[in-house]
GURO-572242 format. One record per atom (N, C-alpha, C, O, CB): residue in one letter; x negated, y negated, z negated. Coordinates in pm, whole numbers, plus 50000, padded with zeros to 5 digits. Atoms other than C-alpha are relative to their C-alpha. Glycine has a CB too. Layout:
<rs>
AXYZ...
</rs>
This chain:
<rs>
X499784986850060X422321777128466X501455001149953X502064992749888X499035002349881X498244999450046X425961789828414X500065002449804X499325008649728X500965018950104X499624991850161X427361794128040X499955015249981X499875019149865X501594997449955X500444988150084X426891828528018X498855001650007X498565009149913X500505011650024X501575002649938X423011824128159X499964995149866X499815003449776X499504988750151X500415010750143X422671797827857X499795010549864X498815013549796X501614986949954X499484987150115X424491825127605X499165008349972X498725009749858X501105009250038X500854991150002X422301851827715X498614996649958X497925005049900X500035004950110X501154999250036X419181833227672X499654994849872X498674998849809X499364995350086X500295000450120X419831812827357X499565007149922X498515000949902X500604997649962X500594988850121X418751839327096X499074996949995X498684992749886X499935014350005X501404997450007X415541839127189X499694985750039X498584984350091X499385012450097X500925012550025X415031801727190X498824995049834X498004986449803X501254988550017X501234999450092X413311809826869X499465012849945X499815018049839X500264992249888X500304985849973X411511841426932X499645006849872X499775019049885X498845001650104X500354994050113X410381850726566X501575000049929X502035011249907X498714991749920X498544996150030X414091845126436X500805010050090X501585019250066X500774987850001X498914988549838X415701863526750X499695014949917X500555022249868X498835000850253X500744985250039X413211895326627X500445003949817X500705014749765X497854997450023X499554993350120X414031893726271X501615001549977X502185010749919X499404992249886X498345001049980X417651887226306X500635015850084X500945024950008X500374983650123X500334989149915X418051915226574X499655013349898X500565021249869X498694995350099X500074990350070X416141940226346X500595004049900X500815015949881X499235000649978X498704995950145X418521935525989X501064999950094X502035004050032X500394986449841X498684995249936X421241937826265X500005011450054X500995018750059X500494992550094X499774980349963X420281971926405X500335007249912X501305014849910X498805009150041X500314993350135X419191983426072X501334999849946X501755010849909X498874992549902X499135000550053X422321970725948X501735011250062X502525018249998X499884985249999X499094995949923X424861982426233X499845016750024X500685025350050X499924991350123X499834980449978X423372019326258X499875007049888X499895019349899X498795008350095X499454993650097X423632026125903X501474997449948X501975004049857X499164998549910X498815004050007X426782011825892X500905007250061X502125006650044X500084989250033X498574989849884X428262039326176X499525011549924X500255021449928X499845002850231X500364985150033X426082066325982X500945000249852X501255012049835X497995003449980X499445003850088X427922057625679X501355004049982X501845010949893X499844989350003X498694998049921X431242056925863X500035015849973X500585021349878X499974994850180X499854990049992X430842087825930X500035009749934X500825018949953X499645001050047X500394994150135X429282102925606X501125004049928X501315015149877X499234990749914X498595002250029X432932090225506X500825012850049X501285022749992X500524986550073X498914988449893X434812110625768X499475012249986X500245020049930X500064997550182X500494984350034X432792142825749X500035005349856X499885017349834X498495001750040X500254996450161X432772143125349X501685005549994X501845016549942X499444983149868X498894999849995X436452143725385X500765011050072X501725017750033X500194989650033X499514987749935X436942167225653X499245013549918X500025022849899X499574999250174X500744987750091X434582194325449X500915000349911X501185012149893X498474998249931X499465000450127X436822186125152X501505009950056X502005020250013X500214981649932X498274993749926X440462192125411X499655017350003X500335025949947X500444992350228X500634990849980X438022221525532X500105013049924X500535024349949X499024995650000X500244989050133X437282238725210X501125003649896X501165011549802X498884994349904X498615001650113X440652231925045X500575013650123X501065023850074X501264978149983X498884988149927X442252256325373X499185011749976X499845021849951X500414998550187X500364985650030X439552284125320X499965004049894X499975016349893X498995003850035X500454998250116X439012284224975X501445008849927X501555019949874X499484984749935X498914996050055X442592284724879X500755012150033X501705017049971X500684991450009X499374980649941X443352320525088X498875005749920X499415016649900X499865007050226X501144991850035X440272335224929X500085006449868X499725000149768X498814992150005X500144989750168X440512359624623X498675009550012X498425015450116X501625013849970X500864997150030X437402372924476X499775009249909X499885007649787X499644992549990X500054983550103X436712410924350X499145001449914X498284994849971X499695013550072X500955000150020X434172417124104X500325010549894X501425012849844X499424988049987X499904986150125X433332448223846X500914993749892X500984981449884X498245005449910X499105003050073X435852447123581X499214997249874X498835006949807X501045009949997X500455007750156X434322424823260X498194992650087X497574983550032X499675018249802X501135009849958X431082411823472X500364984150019X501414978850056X499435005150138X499865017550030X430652374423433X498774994550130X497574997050141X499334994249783X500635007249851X429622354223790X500245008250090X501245009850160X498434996850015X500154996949876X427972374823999X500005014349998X499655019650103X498874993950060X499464988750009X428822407723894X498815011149983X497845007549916X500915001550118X500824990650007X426782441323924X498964995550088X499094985350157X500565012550028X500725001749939X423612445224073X499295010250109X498295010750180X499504995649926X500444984849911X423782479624233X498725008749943X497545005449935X499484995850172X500944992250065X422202508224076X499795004249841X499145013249787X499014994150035X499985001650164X422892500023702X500605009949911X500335013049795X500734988049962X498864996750063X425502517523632X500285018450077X501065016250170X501314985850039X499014993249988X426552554523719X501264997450104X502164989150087X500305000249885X498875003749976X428772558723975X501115010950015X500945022850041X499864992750101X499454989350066X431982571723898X501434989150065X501354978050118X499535004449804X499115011549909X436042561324008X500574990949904X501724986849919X501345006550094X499865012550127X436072536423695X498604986050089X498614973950065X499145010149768X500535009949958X433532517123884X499834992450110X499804999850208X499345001649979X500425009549901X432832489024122X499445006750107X498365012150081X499094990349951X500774991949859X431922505024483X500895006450088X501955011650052X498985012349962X499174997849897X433132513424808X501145007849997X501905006850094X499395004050083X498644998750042X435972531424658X500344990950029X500534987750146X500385002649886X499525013750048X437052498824509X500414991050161X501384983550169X498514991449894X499685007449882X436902485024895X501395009050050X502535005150075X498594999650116X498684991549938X439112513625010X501234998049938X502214993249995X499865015049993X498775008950080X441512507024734X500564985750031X501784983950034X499564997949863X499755010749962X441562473024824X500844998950155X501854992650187X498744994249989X499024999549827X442732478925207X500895006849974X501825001350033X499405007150149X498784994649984X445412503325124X500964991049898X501994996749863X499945016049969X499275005250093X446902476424879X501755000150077X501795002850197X499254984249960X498845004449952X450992469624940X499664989750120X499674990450243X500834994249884X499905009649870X450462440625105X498444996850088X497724986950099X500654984049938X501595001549871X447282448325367X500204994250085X499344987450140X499345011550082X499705008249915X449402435625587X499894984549999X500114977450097X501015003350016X500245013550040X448762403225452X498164997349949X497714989749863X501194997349864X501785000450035X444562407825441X499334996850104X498835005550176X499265013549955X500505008249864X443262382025706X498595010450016X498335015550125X499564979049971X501774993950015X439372400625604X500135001949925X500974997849845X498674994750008X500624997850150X437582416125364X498935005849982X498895017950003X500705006849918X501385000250008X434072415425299X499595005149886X500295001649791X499484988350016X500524995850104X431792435325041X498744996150047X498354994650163X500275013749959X501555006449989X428182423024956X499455006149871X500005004049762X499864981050001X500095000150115X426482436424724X498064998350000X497314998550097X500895013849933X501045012450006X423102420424549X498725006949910X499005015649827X500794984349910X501324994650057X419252429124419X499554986149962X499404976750040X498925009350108X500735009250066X417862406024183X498624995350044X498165006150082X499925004549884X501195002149955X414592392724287X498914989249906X499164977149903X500314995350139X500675007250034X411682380324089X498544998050010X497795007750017X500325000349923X501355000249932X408432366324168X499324988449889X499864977449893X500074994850190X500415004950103X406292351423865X498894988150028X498644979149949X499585011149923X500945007249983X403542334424056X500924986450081X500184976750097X498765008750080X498985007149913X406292312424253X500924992049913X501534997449820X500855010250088X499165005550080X408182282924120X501365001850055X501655006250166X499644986949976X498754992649943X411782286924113X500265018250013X501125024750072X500034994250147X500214983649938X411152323924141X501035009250008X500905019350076X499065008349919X498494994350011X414842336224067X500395005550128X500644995450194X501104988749960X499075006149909X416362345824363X500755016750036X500515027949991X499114989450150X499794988550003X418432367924514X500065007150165X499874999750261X501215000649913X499644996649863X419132394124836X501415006050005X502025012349918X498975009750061X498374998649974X422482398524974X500085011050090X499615010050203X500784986550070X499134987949880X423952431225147X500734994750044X501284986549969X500775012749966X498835006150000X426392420625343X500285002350187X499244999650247X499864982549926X499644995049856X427942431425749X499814988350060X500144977150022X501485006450031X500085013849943X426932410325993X501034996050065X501725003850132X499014998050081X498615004049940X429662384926102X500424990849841X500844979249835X501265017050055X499485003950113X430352380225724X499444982149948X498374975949948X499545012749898X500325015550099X430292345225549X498454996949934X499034993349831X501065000649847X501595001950040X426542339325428X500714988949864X500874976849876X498624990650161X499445002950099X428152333925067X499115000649893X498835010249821X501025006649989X501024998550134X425672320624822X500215002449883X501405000249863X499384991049971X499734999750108X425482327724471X500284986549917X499154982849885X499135007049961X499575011950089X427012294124255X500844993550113X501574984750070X498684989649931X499355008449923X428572280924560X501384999249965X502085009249952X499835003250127X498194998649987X432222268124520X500434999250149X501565003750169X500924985849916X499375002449911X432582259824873X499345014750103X498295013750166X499804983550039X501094986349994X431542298824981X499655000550156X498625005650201X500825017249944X500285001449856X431972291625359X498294985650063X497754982250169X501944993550057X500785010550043X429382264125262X498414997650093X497994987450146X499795003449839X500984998249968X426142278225377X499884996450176X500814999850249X499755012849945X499825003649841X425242265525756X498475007250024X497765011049931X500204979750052X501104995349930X422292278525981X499074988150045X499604981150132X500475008350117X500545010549932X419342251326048X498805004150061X498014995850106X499814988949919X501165004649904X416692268326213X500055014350058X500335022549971X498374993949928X499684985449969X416902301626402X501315003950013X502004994350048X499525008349905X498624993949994X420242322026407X500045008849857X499315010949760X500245010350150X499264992650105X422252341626209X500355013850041X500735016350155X501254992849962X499584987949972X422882377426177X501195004250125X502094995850135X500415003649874X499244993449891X424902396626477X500235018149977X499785027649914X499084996550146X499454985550009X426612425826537X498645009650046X498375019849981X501495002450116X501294987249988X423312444726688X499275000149911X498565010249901X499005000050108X501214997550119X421222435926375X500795008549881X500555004349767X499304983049925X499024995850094X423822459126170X499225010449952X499595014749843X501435003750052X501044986650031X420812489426153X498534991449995X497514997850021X500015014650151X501365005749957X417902464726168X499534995949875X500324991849789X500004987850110X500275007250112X415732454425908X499444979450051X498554973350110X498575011749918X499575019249979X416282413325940X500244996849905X500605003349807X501224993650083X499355004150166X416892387925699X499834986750094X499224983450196X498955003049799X499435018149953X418462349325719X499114995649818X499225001949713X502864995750017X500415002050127X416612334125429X500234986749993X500444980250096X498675004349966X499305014150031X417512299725234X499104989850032X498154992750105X500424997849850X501135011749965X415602267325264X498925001049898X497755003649923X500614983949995X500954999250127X414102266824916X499025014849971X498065014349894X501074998049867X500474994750004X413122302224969X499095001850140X498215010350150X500655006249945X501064994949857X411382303025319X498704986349967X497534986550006X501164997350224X501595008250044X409182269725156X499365003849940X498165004849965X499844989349941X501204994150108X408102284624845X499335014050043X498315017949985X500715003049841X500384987650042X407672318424949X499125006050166X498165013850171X501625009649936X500644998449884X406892319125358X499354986950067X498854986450179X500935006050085X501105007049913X405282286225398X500954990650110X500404980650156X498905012950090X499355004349923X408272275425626X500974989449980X501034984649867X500385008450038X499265017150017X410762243125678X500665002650108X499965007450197X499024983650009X498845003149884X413772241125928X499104991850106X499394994550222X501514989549937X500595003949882X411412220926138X499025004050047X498254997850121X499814990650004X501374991349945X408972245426201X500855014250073X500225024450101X498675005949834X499804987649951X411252270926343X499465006050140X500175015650168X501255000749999X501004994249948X408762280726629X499625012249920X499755024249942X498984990950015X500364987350118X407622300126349X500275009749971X499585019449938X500104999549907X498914985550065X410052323026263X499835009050058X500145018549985X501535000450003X500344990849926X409022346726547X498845003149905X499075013149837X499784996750149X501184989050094X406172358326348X500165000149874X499195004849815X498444996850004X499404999550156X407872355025992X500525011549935X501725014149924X501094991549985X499334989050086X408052384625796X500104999449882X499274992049828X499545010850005X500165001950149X409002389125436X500185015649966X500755022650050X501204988649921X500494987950039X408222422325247X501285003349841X501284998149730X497974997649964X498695000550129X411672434925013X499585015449964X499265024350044X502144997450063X500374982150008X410962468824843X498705009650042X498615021550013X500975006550087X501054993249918X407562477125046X500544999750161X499915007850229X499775016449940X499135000549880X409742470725383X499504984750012X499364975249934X501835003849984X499985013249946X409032445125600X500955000050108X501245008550192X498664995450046X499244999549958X411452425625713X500044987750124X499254978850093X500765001649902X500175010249931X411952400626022X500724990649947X501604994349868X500225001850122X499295009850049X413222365625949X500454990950098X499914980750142X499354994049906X499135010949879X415812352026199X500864992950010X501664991250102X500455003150083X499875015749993X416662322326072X500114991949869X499414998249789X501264996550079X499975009750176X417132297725727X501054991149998X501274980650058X498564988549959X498645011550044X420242285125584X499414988149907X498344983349871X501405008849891X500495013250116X420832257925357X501594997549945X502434993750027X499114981550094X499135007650050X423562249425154X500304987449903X501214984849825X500395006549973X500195014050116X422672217224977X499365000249833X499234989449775X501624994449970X500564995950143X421252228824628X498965008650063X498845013750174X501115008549882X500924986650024X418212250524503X500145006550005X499675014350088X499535004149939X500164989550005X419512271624358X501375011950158X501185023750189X500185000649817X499524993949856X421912285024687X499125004950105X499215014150186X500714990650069X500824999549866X419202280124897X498895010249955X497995012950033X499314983850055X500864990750005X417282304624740X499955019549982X499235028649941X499494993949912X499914978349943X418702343024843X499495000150125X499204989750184X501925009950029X500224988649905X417822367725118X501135002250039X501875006049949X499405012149954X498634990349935X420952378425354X499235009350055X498155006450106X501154993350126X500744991349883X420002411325519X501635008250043X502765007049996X498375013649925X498364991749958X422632436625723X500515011249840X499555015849778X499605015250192X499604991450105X424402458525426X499235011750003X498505015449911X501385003250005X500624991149966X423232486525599X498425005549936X498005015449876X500064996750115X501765002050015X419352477525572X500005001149834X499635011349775X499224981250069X499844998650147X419842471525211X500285010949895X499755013649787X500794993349982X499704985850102X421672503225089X498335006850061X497725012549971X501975013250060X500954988349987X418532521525263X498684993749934X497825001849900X499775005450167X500945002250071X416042500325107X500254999049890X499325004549831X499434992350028X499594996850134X417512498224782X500705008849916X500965007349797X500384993849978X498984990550028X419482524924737X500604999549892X500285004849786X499645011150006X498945002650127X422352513424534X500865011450013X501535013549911X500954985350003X499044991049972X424392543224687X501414994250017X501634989850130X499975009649899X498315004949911X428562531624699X499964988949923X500994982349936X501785010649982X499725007650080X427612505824429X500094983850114X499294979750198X498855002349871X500075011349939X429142471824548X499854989849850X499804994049734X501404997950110X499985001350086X428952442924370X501114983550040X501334976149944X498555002749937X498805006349975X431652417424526X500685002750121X500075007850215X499824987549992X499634996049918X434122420624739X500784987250019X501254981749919X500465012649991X498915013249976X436172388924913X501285000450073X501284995750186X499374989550075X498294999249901X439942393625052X500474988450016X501194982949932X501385008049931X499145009549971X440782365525252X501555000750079X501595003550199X499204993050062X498934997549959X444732365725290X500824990350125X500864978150140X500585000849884X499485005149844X446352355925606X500734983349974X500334974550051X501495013450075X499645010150018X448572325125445X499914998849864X499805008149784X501044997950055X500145004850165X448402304425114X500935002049913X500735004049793X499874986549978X499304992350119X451522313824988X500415012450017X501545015049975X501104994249955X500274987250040X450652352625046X499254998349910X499855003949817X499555008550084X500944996950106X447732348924798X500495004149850X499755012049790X499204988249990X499694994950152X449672353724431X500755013650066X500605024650013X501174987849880X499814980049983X451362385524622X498915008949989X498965019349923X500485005550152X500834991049941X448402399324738X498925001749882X498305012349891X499434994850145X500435006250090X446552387324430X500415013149875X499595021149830X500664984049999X499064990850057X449212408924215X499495017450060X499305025649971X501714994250057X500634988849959X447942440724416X499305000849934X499365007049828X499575001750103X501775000250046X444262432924362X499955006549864X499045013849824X499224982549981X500454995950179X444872439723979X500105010949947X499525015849850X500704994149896X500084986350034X446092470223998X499435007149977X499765016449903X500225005050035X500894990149982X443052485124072X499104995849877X498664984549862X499325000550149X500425004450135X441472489623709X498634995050014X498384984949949X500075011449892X501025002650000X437762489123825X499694983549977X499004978349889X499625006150105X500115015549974X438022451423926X500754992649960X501944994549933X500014996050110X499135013050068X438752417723804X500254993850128X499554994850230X499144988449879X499715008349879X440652395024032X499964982549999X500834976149941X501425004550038X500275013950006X439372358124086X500584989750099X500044987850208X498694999150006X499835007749871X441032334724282X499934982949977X500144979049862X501535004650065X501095010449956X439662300424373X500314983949998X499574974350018X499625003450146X499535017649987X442292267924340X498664993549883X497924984249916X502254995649913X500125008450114X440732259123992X498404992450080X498324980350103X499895010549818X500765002350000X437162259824108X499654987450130X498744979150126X499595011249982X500365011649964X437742238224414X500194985650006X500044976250084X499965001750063X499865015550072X438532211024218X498704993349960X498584981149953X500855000649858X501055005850028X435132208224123X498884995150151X498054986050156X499445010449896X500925006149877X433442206124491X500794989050051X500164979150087X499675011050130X498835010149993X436792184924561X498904987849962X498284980150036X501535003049878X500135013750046X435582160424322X498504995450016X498274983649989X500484998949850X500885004949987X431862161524404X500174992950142X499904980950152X499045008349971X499655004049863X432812157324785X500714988750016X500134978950064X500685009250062X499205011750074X435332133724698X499114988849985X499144979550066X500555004049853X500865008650090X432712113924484X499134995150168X499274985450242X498895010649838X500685002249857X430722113024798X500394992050161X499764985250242X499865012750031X499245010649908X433062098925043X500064987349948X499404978149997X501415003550027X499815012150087X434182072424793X498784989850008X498884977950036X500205004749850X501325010050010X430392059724758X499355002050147X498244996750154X498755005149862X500185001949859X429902065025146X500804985750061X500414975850123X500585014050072X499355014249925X432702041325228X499934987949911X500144976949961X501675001450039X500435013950071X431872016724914X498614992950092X498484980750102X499465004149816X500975004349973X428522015525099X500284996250145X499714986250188X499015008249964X499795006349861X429732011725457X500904988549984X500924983050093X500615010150107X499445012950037X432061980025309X498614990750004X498334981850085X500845000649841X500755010649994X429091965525194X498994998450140X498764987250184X499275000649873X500505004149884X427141969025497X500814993750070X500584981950096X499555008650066X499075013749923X429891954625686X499824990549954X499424983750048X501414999050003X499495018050061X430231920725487X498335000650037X498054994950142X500844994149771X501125005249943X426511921225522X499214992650148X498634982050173X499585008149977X499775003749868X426411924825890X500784985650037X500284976750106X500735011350051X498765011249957X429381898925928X499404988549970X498944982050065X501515000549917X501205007150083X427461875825699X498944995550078X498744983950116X499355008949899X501145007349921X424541874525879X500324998450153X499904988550211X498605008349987X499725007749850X425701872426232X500604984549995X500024974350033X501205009250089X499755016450052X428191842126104X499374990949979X499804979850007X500424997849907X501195009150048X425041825725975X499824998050107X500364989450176X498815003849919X500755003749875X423101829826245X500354992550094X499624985050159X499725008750061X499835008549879X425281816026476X500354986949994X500164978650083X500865004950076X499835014250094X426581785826220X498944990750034X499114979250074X499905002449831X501375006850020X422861776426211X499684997950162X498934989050202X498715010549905X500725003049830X422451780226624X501294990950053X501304988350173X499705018250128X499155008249916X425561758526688X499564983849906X499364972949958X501975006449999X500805012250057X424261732926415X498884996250096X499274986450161X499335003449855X501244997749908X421221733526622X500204990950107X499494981050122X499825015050056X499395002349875X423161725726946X500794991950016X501194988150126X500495008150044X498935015949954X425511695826858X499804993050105X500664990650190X499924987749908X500515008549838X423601676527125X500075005550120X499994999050224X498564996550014X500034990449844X423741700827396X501215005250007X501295013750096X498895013550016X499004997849979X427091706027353X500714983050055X501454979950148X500465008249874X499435013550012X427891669727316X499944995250188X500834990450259X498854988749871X500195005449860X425721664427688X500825007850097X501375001550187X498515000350044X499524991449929X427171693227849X501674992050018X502014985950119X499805015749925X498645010450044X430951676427715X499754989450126X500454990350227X499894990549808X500145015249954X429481640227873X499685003950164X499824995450252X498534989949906X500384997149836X428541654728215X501075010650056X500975016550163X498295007450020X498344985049927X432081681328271X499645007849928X500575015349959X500175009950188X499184993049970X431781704228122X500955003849959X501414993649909X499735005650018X498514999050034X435241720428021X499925005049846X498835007349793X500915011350108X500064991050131X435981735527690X499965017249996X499765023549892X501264996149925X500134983649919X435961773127855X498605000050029X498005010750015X500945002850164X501284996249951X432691767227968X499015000049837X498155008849828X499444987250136X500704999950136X431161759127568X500265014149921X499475021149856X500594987149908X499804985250061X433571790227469X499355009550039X499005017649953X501155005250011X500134991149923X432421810727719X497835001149930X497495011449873X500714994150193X501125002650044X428421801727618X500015004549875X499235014049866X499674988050012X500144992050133X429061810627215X500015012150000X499325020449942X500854997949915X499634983549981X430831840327348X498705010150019X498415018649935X500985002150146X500704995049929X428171853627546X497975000549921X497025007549958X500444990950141X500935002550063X425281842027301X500285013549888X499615023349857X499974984149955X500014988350124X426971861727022X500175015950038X499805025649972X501324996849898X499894988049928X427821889327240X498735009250035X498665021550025X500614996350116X501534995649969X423821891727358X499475006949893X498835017449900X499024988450029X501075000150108X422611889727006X500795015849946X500295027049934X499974983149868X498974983350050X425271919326888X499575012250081X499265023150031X501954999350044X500634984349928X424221944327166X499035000050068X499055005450179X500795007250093X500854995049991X420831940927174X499875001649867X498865008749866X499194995450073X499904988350104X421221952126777X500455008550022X499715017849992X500484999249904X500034988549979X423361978326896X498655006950021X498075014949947X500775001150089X500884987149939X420731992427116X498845004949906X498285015849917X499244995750148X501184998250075X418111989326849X501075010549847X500775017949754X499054980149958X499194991750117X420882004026619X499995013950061X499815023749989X501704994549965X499874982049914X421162036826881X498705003849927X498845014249863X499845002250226X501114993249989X417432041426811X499545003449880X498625011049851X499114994050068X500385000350192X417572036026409X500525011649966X499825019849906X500804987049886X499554992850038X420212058126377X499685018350038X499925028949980X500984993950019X500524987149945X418712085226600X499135008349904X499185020349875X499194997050123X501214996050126X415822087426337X501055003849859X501135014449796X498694982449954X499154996550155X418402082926024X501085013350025X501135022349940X501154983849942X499074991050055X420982105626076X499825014049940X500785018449877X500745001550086X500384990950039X419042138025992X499644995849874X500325000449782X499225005550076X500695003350172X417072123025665X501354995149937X501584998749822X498494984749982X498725000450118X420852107625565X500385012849983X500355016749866X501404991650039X499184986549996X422412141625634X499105008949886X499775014449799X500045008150176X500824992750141X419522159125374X500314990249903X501084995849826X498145002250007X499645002650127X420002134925112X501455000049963X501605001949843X499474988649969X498495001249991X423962132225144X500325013749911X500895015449803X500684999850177X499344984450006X424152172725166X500934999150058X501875005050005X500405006749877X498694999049856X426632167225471X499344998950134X498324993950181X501274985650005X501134999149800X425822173425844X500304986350067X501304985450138X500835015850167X499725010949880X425642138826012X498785000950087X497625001250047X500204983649945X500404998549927X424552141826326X500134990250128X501314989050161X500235009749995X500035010449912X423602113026636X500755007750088X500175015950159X498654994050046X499184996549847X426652122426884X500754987150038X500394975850006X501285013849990X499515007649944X428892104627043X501014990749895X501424979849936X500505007050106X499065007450102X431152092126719X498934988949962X499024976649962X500625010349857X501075014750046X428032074626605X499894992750122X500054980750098X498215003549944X500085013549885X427682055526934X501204993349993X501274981849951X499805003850168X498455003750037X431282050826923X500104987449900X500554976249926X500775013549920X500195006850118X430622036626575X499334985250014X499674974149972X499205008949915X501455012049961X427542014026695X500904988950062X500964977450018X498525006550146X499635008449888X429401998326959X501104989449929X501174977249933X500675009750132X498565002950068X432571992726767X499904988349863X500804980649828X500665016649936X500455009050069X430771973426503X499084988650078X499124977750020X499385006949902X501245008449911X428051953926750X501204988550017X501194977049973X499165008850184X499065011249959X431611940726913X501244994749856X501844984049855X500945007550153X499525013250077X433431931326600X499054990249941X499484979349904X500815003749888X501035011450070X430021913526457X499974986350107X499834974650071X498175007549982X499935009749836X430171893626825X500904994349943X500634982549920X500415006450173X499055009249972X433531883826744X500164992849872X500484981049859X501255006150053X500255009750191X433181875226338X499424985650069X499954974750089X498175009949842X501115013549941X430011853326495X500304990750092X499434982150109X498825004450069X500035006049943X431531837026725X501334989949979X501764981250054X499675006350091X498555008950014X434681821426589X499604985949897X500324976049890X501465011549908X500145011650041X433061797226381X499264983150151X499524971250168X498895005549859X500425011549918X431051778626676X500694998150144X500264990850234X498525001250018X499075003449917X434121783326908X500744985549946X500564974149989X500945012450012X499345008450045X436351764826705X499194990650005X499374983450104X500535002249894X500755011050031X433921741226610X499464988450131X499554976250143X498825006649928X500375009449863X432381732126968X501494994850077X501744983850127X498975011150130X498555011249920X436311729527112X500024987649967X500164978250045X501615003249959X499325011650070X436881704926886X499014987850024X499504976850000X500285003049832X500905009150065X433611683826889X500254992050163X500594995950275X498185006749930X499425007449849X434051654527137X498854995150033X498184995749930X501234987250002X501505007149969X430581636727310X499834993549946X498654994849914X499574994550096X499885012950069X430931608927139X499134998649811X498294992549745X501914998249997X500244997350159X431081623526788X498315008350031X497335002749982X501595013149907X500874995549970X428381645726908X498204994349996X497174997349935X500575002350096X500995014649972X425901618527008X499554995949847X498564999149782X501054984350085X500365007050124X426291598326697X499815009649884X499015003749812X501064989749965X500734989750068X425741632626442X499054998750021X498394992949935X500175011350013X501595003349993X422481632626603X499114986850037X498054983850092X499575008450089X501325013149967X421191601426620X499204999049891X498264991149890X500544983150025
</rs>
């Protein structure tokens, strides 16, 4: 049998070690790339949210605190909050400097028999940002089961509803979207279709109604009442010009957004940090136990190195045998790591609150760790077998 024949089959000269060894090395190696990654995506959301956040200024009735009016409250008149207030806003000095600008405005919603029951529905054009209420990172919200509003649902009665509200209230879960074709929810005495469920990582986010603006003024009839409006400006240092406009207009207060994303900063932040503390320690773990393993299988093998030595063969041919042993044992954990991680990366990605997803970076990942654990593992019983002469070999085991 040649040295890599030998390599390949050692492992499994002790078939209950091979299997447990093997399994804390998948286990180990495909949370170790999901990890990786957890790292890299926490980070890019952070680069992400720092470039949209920081163009973004935020309109709201002049002395409301959060989330502003609620349409309907108030009289409307040109002291107040409402599509005036938008028009004012586009003819500012510098429009030329107004990448977008979105109005949404919002109906309280409460339901007493329902836990959580708070929630709210959003007016808002389709195309627009699906901008939850508390969110700092407002681009935040993603789509996980169904779609998202379009330009033809702009007269339709539709709705995108959150995670926490399509469980408690329709019975539904991102992995049931089959479903959603027959999912209606009932706003005002209106029923409405439901084509599709966000999520932005929290309760309370995940629990509004988006519908088209349209649909909303006619079922609620707030009339011109808005109740935010968002001007994102073309570059970051237009925003204190354009900013300076905004105030002019007495109705509205003008909010703009560095301070607050210091705080998703530092949760996101916080999150990378204890992503890559935890992919360290899986590494040394990994490393660790392959090293062992193979320490303990060249202990094992003094004699069969020693005869191999006493009958030719070369020192290339013993390297070539560790090589190929540690090499086996490393990527058949990969492959069992492809199949771990296939399952983990969705259940990490819900507890995280970041999208990791099994593509090609995680294989990438898999592989990239399988072959440095090969090469950790194999430098102790390289060195070690070069060096060992038949002789010495022999007399160790007698």
């Amino acid at each position: 049998m040649s040295a890599i024949g030998r390599g390949f089959v050692n492992p499994f000269r002790s078939k209950a070690r091979a299997v447990v060894v093997i399994t804390l090395l998948s286990l180990v190696t495909g949370l170790l790339a999901l990890m990786v990654q957890a790292t890299i995506t926490s980070r890019q959301q952070i680069a992400g949210m720092e470039a949209r956040v920081r163009t973004l200024i935020e309109l709201r009735e002049a002395g409301a605190f959060g989330t502003g009016g609620f349409g309907g409250d108030k009289p409307i008149g040109e002291e107040h909050f409402s599509t005036d207030t938008l028009d004012a806003a586009k003819r500012i000095p510098n429009a030329a400097h107004l990448a977008r600008v979105d109005e949404y405005v919002y109906q309280p919603q409460v339901d007493p028999s329902k836990k959580n029951a708070y929630a709210m529905v959003i007016g808002l054009h389709p195309g627009a940002a699906l901008r939850a209420i508390g969110e700092v990172d407002y681009e935040n919200a993603r789509i996980v089961a169904g779609r998202n509003l379009a330009a033809q649902d702009a007269n339709s009665e539709v709705a995108i509803v959150g995670r926490l509200y399509a469980e408690q209230r329709i019975g539904l879960s991102s992995a049931s979207a089959p479903a959603l074709a027959e999912s209606r929810i009932v706003l005002d005495g209106r029923r409405f279709k439901v084509l599709g469920i966000y999520t932005t990582g929290n309760d309370f986010g995940d629990n509004h109604v988006f519908v088209p603006i349209n649909a909303f003024r006619s079922t609620f009839d707030p009339g011109k009442k808005l109740s935010k409006i968002f001007v994102t400006v073309d570059n970051v240092a237009n925003v204190e010009r354009v900013a300076a406009d905004l105030r002019r207009i007495p109705e509205a207060d003008v909010v703009t957004t560095p301070e607050a994303v210091s705080t998703a900063r530092t949760t996101l932040g916080t999150l990378a940090v204890a992503s890559a503390y935890a992919a360290m320690l899986l590494f040394a773990i990994g490393a660790v136990l392959t090293v062992f393993v193979m320490v303990l299988s060249t202990r094992e093998r003094i004699r069969e190195i020693g005869t191999l030595k006493a009958i030719g063969a070369s020192n290339r041919e013993v390297v070539v045998q560790f090589l190929s042993e540690a090499f086996a044992m490393s990527g058949i954990g990969a492959a069992g790591a492809l199949v771990l991680a296939l399952g983990f990366a969705p259940l990490l990605g819900r507890m995280l609150g970041v999208p990791i997803a099994f593509d090609g970076d995680v294989v990438l990942l898999i592989l990239a760790g399988a072959v440095i654990f090969a090469a950790l593992g194999s430098l102790y019983p390289v060195t070690h077998g070069v060096r060992l002469s038949p002789v010495e070999a022999m007399r160790r085991m007698a």
